[in-house]
C-alpha positions as a printed NumPy array, in Angstrom:
array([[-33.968,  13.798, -55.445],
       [-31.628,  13.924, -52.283],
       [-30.426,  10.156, -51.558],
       [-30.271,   9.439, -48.1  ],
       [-28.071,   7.1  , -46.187],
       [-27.296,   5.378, -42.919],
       [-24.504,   2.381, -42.479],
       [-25.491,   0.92 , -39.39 ],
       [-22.297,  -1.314, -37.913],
       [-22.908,  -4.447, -35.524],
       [-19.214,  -4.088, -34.319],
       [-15.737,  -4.243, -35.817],
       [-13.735,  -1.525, -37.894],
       [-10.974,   0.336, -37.252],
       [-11.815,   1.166, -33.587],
       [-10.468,  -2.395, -33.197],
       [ -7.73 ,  -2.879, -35.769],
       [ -7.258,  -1.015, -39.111],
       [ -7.289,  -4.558, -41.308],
       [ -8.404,  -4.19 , -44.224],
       [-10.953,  -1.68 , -44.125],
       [-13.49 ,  -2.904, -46.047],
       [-16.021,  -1.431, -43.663],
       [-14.765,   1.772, -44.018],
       [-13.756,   1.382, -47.991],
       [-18.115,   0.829, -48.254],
       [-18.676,   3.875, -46.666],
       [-16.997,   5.665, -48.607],
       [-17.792,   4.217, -52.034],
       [-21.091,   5.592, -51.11 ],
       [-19.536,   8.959, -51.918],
       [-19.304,   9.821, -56.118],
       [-15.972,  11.818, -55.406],
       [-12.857,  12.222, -54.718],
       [-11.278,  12.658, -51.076],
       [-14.981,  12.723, -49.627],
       [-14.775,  14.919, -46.099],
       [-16.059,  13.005, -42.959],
       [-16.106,  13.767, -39.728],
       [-15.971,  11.852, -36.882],
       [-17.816,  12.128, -33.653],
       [-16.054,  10.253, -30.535],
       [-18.795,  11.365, -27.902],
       [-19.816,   8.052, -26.865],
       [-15.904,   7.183, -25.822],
       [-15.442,  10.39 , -23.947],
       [-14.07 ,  11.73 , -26.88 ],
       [-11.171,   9.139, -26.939],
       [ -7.477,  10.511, -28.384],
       [ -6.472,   6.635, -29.223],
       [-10.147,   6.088, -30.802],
       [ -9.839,   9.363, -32.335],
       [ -5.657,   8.373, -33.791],
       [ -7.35 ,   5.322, -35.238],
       [ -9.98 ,   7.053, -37.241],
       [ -7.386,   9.664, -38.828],
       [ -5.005,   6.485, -39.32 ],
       [ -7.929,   4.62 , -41.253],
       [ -9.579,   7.281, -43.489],
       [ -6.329,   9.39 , -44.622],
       [ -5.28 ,   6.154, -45.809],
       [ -8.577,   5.809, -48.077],
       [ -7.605,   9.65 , -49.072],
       [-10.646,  11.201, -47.174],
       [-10.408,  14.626, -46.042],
       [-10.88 ,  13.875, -42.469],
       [-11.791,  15.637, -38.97 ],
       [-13.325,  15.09 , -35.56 ],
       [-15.83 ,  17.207, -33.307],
       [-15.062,  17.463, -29.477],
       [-17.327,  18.022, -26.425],
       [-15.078,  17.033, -23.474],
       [-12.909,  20.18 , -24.895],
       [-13.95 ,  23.57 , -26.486],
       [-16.566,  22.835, -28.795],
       [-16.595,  24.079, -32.352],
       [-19.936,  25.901, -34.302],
       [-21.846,  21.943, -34.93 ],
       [-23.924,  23.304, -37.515],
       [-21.389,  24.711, -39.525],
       [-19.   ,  21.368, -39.5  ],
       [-21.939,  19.089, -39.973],
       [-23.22 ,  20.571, -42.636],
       [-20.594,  20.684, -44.402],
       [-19.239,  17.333, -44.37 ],
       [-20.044,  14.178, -46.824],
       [-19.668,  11.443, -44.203],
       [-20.687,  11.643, -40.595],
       [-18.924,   8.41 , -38.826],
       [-19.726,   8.166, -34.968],
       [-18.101,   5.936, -32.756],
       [-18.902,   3.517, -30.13 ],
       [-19.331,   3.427, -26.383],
       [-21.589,   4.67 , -23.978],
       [-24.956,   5.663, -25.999],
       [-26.787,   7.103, -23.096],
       [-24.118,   9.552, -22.226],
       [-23.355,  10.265, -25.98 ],
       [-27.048,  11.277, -26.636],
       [-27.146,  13.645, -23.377],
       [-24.101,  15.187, -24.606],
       [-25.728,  15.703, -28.24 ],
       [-29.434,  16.902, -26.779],
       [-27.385,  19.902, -24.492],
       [-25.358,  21.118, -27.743],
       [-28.7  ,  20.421, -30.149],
       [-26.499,  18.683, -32.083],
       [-29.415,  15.856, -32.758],
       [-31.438,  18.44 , -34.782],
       [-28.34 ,  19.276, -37.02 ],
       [-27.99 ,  15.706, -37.681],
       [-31.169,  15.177, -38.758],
       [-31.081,  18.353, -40.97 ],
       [-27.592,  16.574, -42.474],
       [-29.608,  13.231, -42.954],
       [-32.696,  15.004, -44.891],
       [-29.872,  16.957, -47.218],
       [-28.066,  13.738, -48.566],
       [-24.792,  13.657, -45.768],
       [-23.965,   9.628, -45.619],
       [-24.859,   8.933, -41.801],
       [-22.624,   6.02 , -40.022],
       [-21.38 ,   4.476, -37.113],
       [-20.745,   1.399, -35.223],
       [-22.451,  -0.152, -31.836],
       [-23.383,   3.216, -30.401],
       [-22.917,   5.086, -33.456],
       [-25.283,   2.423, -35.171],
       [-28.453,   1.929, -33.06 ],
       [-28.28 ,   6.159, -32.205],
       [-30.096,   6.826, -36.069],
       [-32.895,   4.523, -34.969],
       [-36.105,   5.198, -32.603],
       [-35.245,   3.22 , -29.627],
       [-31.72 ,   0.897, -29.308],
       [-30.948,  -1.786, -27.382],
       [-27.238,  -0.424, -25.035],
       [-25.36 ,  -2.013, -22.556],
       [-24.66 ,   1.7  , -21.367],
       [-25.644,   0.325, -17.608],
       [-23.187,  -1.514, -16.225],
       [-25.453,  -4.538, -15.052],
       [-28.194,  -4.976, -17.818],
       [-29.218,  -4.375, -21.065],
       [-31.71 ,  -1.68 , -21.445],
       [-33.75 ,  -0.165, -24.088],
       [-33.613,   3.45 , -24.524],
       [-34.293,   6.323, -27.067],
       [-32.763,   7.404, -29.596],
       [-32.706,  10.059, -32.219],
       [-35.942,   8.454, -34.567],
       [-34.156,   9.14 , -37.574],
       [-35.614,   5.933, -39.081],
       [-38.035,   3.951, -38.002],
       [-37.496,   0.847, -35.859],
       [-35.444,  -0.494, -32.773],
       [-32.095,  -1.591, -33.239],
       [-29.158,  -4.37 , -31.658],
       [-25.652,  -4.222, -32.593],
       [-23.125,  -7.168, -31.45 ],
       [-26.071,  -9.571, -31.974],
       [-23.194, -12.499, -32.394],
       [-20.31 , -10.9  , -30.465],
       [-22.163, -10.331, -26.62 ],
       [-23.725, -13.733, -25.984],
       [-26.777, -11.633, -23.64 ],
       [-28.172,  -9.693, -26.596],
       [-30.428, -12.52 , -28.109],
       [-31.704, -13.921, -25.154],
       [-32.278, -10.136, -23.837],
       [-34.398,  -9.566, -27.442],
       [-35.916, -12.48 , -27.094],
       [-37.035, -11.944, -23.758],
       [-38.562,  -8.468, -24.795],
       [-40.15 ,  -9.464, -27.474],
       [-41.649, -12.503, -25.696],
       [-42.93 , -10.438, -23.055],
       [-44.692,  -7.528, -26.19 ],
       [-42.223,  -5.06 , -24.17 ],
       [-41.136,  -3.811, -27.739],
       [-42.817,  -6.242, -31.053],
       [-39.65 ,  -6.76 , -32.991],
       [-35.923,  -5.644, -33.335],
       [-33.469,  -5.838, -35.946],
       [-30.01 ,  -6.801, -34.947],
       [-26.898,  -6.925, -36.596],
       [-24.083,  -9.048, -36.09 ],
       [-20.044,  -8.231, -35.563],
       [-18.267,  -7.553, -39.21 ],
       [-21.428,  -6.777, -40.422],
       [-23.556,  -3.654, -41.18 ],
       [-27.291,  -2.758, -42.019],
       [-27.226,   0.183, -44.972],
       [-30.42 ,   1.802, -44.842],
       [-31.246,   4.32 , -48.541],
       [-34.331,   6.33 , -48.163],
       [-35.325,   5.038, -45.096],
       [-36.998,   2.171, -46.073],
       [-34.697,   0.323, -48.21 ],
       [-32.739,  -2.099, -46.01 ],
       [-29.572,  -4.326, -47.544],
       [-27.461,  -6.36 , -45.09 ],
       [-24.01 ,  -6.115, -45.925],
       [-21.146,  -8.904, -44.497],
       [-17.829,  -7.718, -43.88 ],
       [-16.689, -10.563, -42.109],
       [-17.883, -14.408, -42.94 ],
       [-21.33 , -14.753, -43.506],
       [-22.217, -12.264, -41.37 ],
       [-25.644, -11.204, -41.388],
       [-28.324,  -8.994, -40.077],
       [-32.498, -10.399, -38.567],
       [-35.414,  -8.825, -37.638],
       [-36.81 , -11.094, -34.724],
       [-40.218, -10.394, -34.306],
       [-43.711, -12.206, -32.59 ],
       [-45.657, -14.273, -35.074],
       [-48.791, -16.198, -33.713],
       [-47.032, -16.249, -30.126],
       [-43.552, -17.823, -31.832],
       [-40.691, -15.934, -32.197],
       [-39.589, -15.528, -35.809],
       [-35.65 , -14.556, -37.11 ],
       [-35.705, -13.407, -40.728],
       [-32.902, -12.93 , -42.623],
       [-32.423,  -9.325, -43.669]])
């Protein structure tokens, strides 16, 4: 049986400073071999070269076999570097751009394809909430918004939950209101790993970080620990 994964990040990782890694070290140990290929997908930057310097920085240092995929330049075949990669990582930024991008190249159905053959899918902020049915973006510049994503798994997801002090009062509000009836949200330094698409492990890279899923119970809001 194929074991599928997705590492989910709330925020952090070497987009913001190499460190220690240990984000991207878990990842990885996901992998049973040595120099595991991943490939990184930048859309949601604009294809960044300083985002896209960091990842080759991080993951040749963990002795990964490592490349990128471009769309803001010419664009390789996406089916044939997907599919054969061990690791997809995608990186943060705008996620309503990043998925228009993806739905004009089809990319979406190859990653879904890679997903259901056993290829480890991750990413942080963007790159996390784009697995999930809907996400919760700040991809508008005045207001949080709920939008949809590629329905990989099941559920509606919040990264930065600790980090952006308008996310919980935003999910609150939603929630409150039955505009969506619960989200799961994951804090800075910390990431949700989902295996088989229903079993769901918080893992803290920081301290005591954590992921919830806020939901409606009886007209109170309930936060449960992950």
């Amino acid at each position: 049986m194929v074991s599928k994964n997705i590492v989910a990040i709330g925020g952090g990782g070497f987009g913001r400073s190499l460190g220690s890694l240990e984000i991207e070290k878990y990842i990885i140990s996901l992998i049973s071999k040595k120099r595991p290929k991943i490939c990184f997908i930048p859309t949601a930057s604009g294809d960044s070269s300083l985002y896209k310097l960091n990842f080759y920085r991080a993951f040749s240092k963990l002795d990964c076999i490592v490349s990128h995929i471009d769309f803001f330049s010419r664009t390789e075949n996406l089916a044939d570097k997907v599919l054969t990669q061990d690791i997809i990582y995608v990186g943060g930024g705008n996620t309503k751009s990043m998925l228009a991008v993806w739905k004009e190249w089809n990319l979406q159905n190859i990653l879904k394809i890679a997903y259901e053959r056993g290829i480890i899918m991750s990413g942080v902020s963007a790159g996390a909430i784009c697995w999930f049915d809907k996400g919760i973006t700040d991809s508008f510049a005045k207001e949080l918004s709920i939008i949809n994503c590629l329905g990989i798994v099941d559920g509606i997801a919040c990264p930065h939950f600790d980090e952006e002090k308008e996310r919980e009062p935003y999910v609150n509000d939603v929630i409150k209101k039955g505009i969506i009836k619960s989200c799961i949200c994951i804090e800075g330094n910390c990431a949700l790993h989902i295996k088989n698409d229903f079993q769901y492990s918080s893992i803290d890279f920081g301290d005591g970080k954590k992921c919830f899923r806020i939901f409606k119970e009886n007209s109170n809001l309930k936060k449960e620990i992950i």
